[in-house]
C-alpha positions in Angstrom: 0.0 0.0 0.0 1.8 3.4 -0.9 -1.1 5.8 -0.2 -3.7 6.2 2.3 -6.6 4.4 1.4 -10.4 4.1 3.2 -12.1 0.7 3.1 -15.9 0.8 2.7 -18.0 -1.6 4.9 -21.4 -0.3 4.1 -22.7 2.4 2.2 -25.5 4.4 4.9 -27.5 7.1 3.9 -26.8 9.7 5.8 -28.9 13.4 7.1 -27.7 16.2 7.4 -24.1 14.4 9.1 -22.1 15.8 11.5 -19.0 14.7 12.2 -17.2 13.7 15.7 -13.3 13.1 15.4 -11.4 11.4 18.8 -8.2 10.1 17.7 -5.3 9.5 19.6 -3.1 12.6 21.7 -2.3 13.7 25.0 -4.4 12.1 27.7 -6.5 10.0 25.2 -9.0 12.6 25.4 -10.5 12.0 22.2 -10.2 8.3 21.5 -11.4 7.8 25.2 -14.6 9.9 25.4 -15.6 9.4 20.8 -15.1 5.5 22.0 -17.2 5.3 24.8 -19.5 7.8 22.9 -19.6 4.3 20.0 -20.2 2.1 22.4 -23.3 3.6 24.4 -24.9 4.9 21.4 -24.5 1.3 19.7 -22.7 3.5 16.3 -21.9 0.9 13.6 -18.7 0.7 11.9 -19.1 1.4 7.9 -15.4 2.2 6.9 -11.8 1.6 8.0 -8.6 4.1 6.7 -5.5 2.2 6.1 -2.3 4.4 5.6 1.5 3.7 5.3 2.2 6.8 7.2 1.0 4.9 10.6 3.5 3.2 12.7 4.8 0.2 10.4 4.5 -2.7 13.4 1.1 -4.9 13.8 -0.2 -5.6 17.3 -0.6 -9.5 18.5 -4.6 -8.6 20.8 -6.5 -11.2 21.8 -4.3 -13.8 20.2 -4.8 -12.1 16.9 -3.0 -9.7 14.6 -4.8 -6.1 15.3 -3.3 -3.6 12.2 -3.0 -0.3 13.1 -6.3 1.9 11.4 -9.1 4.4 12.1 -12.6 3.8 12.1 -15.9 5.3 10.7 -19.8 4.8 12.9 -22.4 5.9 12.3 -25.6 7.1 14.5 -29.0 8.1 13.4 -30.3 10.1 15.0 -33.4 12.3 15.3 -32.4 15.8 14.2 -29.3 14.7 12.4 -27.4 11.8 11.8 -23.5 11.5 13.3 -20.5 10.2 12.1 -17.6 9.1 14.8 -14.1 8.3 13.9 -12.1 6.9 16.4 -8.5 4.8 15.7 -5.3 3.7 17.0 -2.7 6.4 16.0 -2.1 9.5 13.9 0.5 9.6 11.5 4.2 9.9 12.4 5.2 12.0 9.6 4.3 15.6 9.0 3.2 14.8 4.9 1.6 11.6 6.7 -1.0 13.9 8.9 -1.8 15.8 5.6 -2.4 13.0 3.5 -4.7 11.6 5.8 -6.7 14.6 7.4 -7.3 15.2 3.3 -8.7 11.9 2.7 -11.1 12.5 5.9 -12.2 15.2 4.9 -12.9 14.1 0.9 -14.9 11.0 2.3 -17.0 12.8 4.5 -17.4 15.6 2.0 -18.8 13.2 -0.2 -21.4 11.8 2.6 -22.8 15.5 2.7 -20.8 16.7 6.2 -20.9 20.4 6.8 -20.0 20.1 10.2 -17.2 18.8 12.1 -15.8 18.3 15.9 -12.4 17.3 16.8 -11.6 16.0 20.2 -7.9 17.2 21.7 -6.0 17.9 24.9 -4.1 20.7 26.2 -1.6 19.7 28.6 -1.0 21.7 31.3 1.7 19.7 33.5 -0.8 19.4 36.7 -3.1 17.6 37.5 -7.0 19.0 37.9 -10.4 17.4 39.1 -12.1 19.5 37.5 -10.8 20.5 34.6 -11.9 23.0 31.4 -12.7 22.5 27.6 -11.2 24.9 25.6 -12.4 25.9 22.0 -11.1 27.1 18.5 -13.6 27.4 15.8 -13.2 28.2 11.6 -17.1 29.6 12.2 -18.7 32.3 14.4 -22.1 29.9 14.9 -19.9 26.7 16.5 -18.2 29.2 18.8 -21.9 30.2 19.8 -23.2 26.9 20.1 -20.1 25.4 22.3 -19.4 28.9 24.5 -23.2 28.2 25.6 -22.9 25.0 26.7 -19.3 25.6 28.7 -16.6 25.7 26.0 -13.7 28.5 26.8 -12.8 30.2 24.0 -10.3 32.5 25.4 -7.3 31.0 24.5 -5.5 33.9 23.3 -2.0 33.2 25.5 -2.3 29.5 26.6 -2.7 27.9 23.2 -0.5 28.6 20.4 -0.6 25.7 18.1 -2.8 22.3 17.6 -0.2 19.9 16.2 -1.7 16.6 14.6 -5.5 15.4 13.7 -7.2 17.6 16.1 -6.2 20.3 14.8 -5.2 19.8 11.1 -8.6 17.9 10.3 -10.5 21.1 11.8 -8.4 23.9 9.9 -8.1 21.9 6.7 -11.9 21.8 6.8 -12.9 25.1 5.1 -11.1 23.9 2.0 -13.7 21.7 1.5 -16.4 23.2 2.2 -17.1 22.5 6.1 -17.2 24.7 9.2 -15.4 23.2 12.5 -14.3 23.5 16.0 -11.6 21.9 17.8 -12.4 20.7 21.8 -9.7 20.5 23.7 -9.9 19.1 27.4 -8.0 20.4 29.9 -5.1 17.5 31.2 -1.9 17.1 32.8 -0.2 15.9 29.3 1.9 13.4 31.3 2.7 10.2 29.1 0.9 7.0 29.1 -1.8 8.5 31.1 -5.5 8.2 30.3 -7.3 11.1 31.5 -10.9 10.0 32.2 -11.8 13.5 34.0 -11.0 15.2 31.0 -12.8 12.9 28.7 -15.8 13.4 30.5 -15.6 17.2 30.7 -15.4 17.3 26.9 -18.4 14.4 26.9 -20.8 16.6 28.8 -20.3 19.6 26.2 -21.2 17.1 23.6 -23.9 15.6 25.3 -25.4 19.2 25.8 -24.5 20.6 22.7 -26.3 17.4 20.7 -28.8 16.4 23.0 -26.7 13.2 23.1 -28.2 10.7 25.7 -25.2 9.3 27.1 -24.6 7.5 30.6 -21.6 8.7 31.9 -21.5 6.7 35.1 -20.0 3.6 33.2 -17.1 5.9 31.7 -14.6 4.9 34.1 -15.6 0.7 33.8 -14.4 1.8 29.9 -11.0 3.5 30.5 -9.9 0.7 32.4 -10.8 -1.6 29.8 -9.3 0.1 27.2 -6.4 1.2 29.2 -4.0 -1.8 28.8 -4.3 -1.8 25.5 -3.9 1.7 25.2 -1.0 1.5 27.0 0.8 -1.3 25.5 0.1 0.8 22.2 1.8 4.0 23.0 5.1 1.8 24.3 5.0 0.1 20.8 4.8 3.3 19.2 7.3 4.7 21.5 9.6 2.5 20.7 8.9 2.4 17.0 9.6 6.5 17.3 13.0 6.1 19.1 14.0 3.6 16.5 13.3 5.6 14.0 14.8 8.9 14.8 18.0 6.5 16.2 20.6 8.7 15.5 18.7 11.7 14.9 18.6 15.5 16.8 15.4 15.5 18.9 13.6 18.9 19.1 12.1 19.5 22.6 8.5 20.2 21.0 6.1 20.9 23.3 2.5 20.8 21.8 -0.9 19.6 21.6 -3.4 17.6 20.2 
């Protein structure tokens, strides 16, 4: 395979779509709270993305080989319909994350999406019970809809860049045609850690924002079961990164996403 490429399960028809984005970053924000989100709304899976720019290493799960992908659901709803991507990783390489964010973006184009939400972190370095969503939006109306329902869009100072899907997906969106914001839950940005208070701060602005009807008592019987593998995942890709870059300068790049 030499180019990213999106298998198609099923073909849905879709109204009026909005799409929900939780991939992988800092704290597992996204693929934490869009995962649980899949499971208690029952989404179905209707396509896969398969790219060389993802780590090149399969995982052995459950006795079986797991290759590294993302994943499309879909949710009808009663207003409008939803799609969710959720995945093991983002790309390693810079022309990787553009490659892919594009052929995101063409697929759900071509499903009728006008909308979408990415799911990030913003590391902070402590630790906080109670911590904030922050916002960034391409369109005056999604800033509306997510400062009403608890979304901090003063970011001015304390957020400079969105490095990887998060935030690539979200400004790459106007080119085709879509308006977006980016969440970003607030998180301590320490490796390896799942941050289930954060996941759930974002969940409740979705849940508002969407009318979603999500239970979010079971949300922490779902990080710990999606912890180890998590976890083994990030010390595969870890490893994959230093062997890569063997050899190499490191930049110090602190970021988020």
């Amino acid at each position: 395979m030499n180019e990213t490429k999106i298998v198609t399960l099923e073909k849905p028809k879709l109204k009026n779509p909005i799409c929900i984005v939780g991939l992988p970053g800092i704290g597992n924000i996204g693929r934490i709270a869009i995962g649980y989100a899949v499971q208690q709304l029952k989404a179905k899976k209707f396509a896969e993305l398969y790219s060389p720019y993802f780590f090149p290493f399969v995982m052995i799960h459950d006795d079986s080989i797991h290759t590294l992908r993302n994943e499309f659901y879909y949710f009808k709803d009663k207003k409008r319909d939803i799609i969710f991507i959720i995945g093991d990783c983002q790309s390693y390489d810079p022309k990787g994350h553009h490659e892919v964010a594009g052929k995101i973006l063409e697929f759900l184009k071509s499903y009728g999406c006008k909308d979408v939400i990415t799911i990030g972190g913003f590391g902070t370095g402590k630790v906080n019970d109670h911590p904030s969503v922050y916002g960034a939006a391409t369109d005056k109306d999604m800033i509306e809809l997510f400062k009403k329902n608890g979304v901090n869009f003063d970011v001015s100072g304390k957020i400079t860049t969105i490095v990887g899907a998060s935030g690539l997906i979200a400004g790459l969106s106007g080119l085709y045609g879509m308006k977006s914001v980016c969440l970003l839950g607030e998180t301590s940005g320490y490796p390896i850690i799942t941050d289930p208070n954060a996941a759930e701060a974002v969940l409740g602005v979705l849940t508002k924002a969407l009318n979603l009807k999500l239970d979010l008592k079971k949300l922490d019987e779902k990080v710990k079961s999606m912890h180890d593998f998590i976890k083994k995942l990030e010390v595969l890709q870890q490893q994959a990164t230093e062997q890569m870059t063997a050899g190499k300068k490191k930049d110090d790049l602190k970021y988020i996403g």
